[in-house]
C-alpha positions as CSV (number, residue, x, y, z in Angstrom):
1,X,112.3,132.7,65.5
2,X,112.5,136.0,67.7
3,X,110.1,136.0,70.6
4,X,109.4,139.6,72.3
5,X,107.9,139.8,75.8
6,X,104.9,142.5,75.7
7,X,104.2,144.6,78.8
8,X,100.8,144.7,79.9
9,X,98.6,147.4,78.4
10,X,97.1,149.8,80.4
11,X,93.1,149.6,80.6
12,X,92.7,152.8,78.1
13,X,95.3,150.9,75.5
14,X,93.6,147.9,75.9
15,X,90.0,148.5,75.1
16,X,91.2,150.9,72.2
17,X,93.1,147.4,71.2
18,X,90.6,145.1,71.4
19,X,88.0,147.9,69.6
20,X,90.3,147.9,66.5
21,X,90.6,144.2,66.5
22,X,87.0,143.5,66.5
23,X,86.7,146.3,63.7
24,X,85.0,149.1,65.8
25,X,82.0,147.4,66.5
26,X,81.9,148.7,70.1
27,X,83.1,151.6,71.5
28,X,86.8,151.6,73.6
29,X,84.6,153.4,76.4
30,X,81.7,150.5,76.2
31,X,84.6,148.3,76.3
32,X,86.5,149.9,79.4
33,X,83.7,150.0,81.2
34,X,82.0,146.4,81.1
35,X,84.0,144.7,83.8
36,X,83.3,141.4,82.6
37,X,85.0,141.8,79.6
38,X,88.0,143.4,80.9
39,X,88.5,140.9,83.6
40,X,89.1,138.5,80.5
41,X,90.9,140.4,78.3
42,X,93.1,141.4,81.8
43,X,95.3,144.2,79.6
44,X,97.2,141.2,78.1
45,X,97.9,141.8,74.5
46,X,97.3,138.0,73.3
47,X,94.5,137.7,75.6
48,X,93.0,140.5,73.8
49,X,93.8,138.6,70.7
50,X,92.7,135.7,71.3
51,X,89.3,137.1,72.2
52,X,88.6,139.2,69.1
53,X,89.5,136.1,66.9
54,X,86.3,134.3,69.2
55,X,84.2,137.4,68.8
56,X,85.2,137.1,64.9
57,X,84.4,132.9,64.8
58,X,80.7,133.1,66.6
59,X,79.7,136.8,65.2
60,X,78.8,138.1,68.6
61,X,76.5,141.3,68.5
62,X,76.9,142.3,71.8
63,X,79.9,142.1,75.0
64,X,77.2,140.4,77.2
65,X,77.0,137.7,74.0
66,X,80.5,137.5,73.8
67,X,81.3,136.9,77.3
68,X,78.8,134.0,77.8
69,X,80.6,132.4,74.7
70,X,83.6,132.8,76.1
71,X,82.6,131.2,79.4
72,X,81.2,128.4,77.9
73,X,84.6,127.6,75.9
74,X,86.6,128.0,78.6
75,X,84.8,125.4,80.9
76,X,84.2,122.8,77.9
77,X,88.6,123.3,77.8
78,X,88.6,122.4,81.6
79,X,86.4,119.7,81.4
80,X,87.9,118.1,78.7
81,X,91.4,118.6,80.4
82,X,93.5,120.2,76.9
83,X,93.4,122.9,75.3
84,X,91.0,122.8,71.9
85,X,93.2,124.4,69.5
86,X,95.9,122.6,70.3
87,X,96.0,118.8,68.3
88,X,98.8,117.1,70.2
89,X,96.4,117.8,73.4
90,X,93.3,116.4,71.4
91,X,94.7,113.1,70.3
92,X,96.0,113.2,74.5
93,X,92.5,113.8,75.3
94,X,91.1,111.0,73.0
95,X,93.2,108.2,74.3
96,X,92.8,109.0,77.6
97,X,88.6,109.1,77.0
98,X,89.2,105.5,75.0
99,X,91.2,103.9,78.2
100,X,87.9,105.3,80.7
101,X,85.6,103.8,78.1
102,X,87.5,100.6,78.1
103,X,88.3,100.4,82.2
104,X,84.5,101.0,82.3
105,X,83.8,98.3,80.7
106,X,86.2,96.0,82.1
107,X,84.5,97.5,85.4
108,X,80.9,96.1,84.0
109,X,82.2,92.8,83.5
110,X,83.6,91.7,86.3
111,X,81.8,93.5,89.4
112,X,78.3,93.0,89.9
113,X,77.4,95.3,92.6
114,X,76.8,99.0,91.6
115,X,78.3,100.4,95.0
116,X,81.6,98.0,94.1
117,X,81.9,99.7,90.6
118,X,81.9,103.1,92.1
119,X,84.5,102.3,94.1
120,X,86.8,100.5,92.3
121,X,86.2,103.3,89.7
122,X,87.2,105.8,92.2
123,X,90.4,104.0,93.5
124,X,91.2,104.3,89.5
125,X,91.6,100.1,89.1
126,X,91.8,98.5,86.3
127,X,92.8,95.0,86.2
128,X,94.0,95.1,89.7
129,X,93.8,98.2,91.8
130,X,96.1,99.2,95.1
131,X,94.7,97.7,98.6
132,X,96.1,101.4,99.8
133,X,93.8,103.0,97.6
134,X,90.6,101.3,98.2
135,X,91.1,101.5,101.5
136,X,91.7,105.6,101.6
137,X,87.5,105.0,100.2
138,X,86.1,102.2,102.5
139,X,87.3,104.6,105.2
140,X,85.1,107.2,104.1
141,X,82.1,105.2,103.2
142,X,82.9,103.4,107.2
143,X,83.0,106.9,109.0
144,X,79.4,108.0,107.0
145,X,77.5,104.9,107.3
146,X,78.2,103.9,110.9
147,X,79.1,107.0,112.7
148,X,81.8,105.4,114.5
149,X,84.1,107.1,116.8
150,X,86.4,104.3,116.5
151,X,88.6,105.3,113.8
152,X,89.1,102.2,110.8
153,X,92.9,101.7,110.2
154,X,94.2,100.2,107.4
155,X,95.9,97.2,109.6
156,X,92.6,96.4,110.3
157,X,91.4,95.2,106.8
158,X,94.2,93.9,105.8
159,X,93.8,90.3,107.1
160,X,91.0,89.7,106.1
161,X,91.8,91.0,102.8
162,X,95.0,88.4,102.6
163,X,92.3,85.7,103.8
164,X,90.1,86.4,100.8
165,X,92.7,86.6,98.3
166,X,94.6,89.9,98.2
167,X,97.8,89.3,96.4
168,X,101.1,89.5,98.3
169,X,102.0,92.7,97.0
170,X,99.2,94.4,98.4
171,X,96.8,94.6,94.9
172,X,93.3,93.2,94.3
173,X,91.9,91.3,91.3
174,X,89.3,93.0,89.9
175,X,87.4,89.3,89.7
176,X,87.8,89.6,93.6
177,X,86.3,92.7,94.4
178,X,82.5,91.2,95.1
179,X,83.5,89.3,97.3
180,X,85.6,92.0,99.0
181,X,83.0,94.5,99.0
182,X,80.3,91.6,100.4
183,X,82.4,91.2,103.4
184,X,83.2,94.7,103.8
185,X,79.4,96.3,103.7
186,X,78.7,93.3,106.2
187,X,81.1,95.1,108.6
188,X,79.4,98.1,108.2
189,X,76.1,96.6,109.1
190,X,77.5,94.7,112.4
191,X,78.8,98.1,113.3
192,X,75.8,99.9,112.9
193,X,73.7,97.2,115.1
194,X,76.1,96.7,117.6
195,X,77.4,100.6,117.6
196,X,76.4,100.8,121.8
197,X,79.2,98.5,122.4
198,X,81.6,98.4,119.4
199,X,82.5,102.2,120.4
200,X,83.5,101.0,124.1
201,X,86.8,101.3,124.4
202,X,87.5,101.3,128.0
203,X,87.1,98.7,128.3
204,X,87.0,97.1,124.3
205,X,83.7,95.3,124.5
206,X,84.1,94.0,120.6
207,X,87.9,93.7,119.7
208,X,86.5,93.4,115.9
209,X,89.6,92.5,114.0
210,X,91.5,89.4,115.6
211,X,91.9,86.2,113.9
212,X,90.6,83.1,115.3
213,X,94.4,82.0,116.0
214,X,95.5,85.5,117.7
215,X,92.1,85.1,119.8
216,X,93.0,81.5,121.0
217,X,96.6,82.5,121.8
218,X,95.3,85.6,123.6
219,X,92.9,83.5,125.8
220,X,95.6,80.7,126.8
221,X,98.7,82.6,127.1
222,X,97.7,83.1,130.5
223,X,97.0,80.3,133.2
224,X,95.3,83.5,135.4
225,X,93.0,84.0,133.0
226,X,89.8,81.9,134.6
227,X,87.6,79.6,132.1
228,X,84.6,81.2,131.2
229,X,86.3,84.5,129.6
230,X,85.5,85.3,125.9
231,X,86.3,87.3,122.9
232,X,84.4,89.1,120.5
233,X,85.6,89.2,117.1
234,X,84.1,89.4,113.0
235,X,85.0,86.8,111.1
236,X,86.9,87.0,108.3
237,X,85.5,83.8,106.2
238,X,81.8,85.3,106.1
239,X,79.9,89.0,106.1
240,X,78.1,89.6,108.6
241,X,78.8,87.2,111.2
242,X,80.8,87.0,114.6
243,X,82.1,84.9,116.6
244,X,82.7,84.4,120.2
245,X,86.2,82.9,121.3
246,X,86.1,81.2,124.5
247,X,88.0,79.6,127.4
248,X,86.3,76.3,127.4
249,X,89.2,74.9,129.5
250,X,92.8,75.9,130.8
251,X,93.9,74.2,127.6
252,X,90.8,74.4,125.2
253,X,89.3,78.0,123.7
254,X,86.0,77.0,122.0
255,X,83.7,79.3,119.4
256,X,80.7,80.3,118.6
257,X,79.3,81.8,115.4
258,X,76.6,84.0,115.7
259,X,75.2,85.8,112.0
260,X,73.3,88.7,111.7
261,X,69.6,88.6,110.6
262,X,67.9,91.3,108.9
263,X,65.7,92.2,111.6
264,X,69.2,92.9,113.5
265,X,69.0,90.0,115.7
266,X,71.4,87.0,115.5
267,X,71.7,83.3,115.0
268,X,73.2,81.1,117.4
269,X,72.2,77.8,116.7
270,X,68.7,78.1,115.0
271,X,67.3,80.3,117.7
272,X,67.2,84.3,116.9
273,X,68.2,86.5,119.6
274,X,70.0,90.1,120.4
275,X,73.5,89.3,121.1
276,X,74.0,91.3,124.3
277,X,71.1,89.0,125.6
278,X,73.0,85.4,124.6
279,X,75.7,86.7,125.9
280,X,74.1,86.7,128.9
281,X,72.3,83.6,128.8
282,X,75.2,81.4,127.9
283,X,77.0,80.4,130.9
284,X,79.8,79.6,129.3
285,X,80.6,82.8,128.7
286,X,81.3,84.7,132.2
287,X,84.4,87.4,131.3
288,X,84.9,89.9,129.1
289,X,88.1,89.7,128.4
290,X,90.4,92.8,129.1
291,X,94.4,93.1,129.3
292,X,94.5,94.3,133.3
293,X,91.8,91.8,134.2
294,X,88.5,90.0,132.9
295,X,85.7,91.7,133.5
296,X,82.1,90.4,134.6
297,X,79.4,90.4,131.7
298,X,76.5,91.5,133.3
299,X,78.8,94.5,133.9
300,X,78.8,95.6,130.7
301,X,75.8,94.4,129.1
302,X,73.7,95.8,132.0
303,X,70.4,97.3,129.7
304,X,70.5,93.8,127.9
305,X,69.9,92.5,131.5
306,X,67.2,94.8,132.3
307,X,65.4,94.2,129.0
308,X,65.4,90.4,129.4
309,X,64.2,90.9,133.0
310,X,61.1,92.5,131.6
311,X,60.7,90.4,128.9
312,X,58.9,87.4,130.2
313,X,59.0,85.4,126.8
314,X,62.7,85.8,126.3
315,X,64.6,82.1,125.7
316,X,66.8,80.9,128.9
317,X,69.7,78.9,128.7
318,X,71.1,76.3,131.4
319,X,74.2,75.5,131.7
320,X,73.1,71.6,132.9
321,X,72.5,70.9,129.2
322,X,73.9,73.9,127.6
323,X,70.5,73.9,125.8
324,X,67.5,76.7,125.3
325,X,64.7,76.1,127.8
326,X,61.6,75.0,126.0
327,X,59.4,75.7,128.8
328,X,60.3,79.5,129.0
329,X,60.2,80.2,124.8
330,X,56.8,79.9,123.0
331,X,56.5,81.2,119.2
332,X,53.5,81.7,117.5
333,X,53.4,78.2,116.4
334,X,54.2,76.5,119.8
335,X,57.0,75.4,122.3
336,X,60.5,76.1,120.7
337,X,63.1,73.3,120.4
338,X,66.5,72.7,122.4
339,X,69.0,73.3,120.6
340,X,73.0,74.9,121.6
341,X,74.4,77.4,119.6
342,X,76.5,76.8,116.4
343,X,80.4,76.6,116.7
344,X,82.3,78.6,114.2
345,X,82.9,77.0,110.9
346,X,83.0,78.0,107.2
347,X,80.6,78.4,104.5
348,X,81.4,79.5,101.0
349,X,80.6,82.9,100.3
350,X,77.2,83.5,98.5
351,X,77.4,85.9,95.1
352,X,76.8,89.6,96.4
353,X,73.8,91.0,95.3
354,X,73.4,94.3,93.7
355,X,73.3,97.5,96.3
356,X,72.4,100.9,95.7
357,X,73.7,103.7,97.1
358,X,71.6,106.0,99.5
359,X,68.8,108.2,98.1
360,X,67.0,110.9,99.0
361,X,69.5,112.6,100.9
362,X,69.5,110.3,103.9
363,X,72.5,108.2,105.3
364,X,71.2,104.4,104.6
365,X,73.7,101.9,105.2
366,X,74.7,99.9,102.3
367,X,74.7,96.1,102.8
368,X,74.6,92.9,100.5
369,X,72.2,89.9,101.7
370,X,73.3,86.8,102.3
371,X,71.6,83.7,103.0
372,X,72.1,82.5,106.3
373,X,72.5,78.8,107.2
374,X,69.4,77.4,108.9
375,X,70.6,74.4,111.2
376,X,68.6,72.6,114.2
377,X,71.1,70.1,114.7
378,X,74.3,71.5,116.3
379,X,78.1,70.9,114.8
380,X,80.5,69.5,117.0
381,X,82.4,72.1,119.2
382,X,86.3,72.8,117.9
């Protein structure tokens, strides 16, 4: 068939036009004049067309009628992503709307946690969804809920993401994802609670996202690094826990394991305390460690040292026994027991529980529970 290519009308052709086609119902003046309706018809003869066959379908009385049906058309078509007079672009529109239904439920199945749905949702998974993709939304959700200055790279997930079961080609099992999620909103909330000192970067207080191996052949590399200096580093095996990494020896590096209570306090051993402050009461642990040269820690945990000093009840440590000092720690129910804190080891990973996002327009930060181990009796140093 022929095809022609129409000039545009000029505004006078137009609305006389568009008054014939709607069979004189309004005046080509009325027409011309009401800028809405002329910013649709925009003096293009199909446009014009196409809105006097609308006018004709819905039996509009009035321009102001018609152009509020028109609106209302043309957003339902931008919504639903086709055009509706078109049925190649419906049966599009209908597979597309089956394969969200059934991704949706896939996403119901498997993932437990409402906050893990969203995301995974939003990363477009299905099965398995792209570690470069979730990623591009943790980053997000890591810069809002902490307030970090330290910027989250994608190197620095990635470990532990391979230590929890990301496949080699860089994709995650849907099945995975609580478990993914857990550890990850458990970052979030070690961040937040230890924000003073995780955004020190001259010198690195935490160093965050180091294995336990790169930590031990960071500490022993050295001979001129003196026993007594010390790492501190997430682990990747649990959410919200840390661990210390320590020069026990010139040929041993020791750890510690220290998890994160709700009242933002941690275990080390079955004694709770603020980090900065066992830190501090330890003796094993003397240097920070830094690449010129290690660094004294009452340097750098200074206000912990002036809080403990006018803190008369706070626990002591000695490093005789490598024990808490029963005399100087009373509870509500009596003396405390001696006890030295727990060395790092591994405990399955608890089911995630389900999170909500934030309400009421406030920044909350999102974090699963876990149950934390409760020991008095100490594991054997490794």
């Amino acid at each position: 068939p022929k095809t022609f290519l129409l000039k545009r009308l000029s505004s006078t052709d137009c609305s006389k036009l568009f008054c014939k086609l709607t069979g004189g119902q309004w005046r080509d003046n009325d027409i011309k004049e009401n800028i809405d309706i002329m910013s649709i018809l925009k003096n293009n003869p199909l446009q014009i067309h196409e809105l006097a066959k609308l006018k004709n379908q819905y039996q509009c009385q009035t321009l102001t009628k018609l152009v509020e049906v028109y609106t209302f058309k043309s957003k339902l078509a931008r919504k639903q992503g086709l055009n509706l007079n078109d049925a190649a672009s419906h049966d599009s529109f209908l597979k597309e709307s089956q394969r969200k239904q059934e991704r949706k439920q896939l996403v119901e199945q498997f993932i437990v946690n409402p906050s893990a749905r969203k995301v995974w949702l939003q990363a477009h998974g299905n099965e398995r969804c792209d570690y470069h993709k979730i990623f591009e939304i943790l980053q997000l959700d890591f810069t809002e809920y902490t307030l970090s200055t330290r910027k989250l790279q994608e190197k620095h997930l990635m470990q532990c993401f391979r230590e929890l079961g990301m496949n080699q080609d860089l994709t995650i099992n849907i099945q995975r994802f609580d478990v993914f999620y857990a550890w990850f909103n458990g970052l979030v909330r070690l961040v937040s609670v230890l924000a003073d000192y995780y955004n020190q970067t001259h010198p690195t207080v935490i160093h965050g996202f180091m294995s336990r191996e790169e930590a031990h052949k960071v500490l022993l590399r050295d001979q001129r690094i003196p026993v007594g200096t010390f790492i501190i580093r997430f682990r990747y095996k649990e959410p919200k826990s840390v661990a210390i990494s320590y020069k026990a020896s010139t040929k041993k590096v020791s750890n510690v394991k220290c998890d994160l209570n709700p009242d933002s306090t941690f275990v080390c051993g079955a004694k709770s305390i603020p980090l900065p402050r066992f830190i501090l009461k330890y003796e094993a642990l003397q240097f920070l460690y830094d690449a010129t040269k290690p660094i004294p820690k009452e340097q750098i945990f200074k206000s912990a040292t002036q809080s403990m000093s006018s803190d008369p009840t706070s626990p002591s440590w000695t490093s005789a026994s490598k024990s808490w000092n029963p005399s100087q720690y009373r509870t509500g129910t009596g003396t405390g027991t001696s006890t030295h804190p727990q060395p790092e080891h591994s405990h399955p990973h608890p089911h995630p529980q389900q999170l909500g996002p934030p309400n009421n327009g406030q920044r909350q930060i999102r974090h699963a529970r876990f149950a934390l181990p409760k020991s008095s009796t100490p594991h054997a140093s490794d």
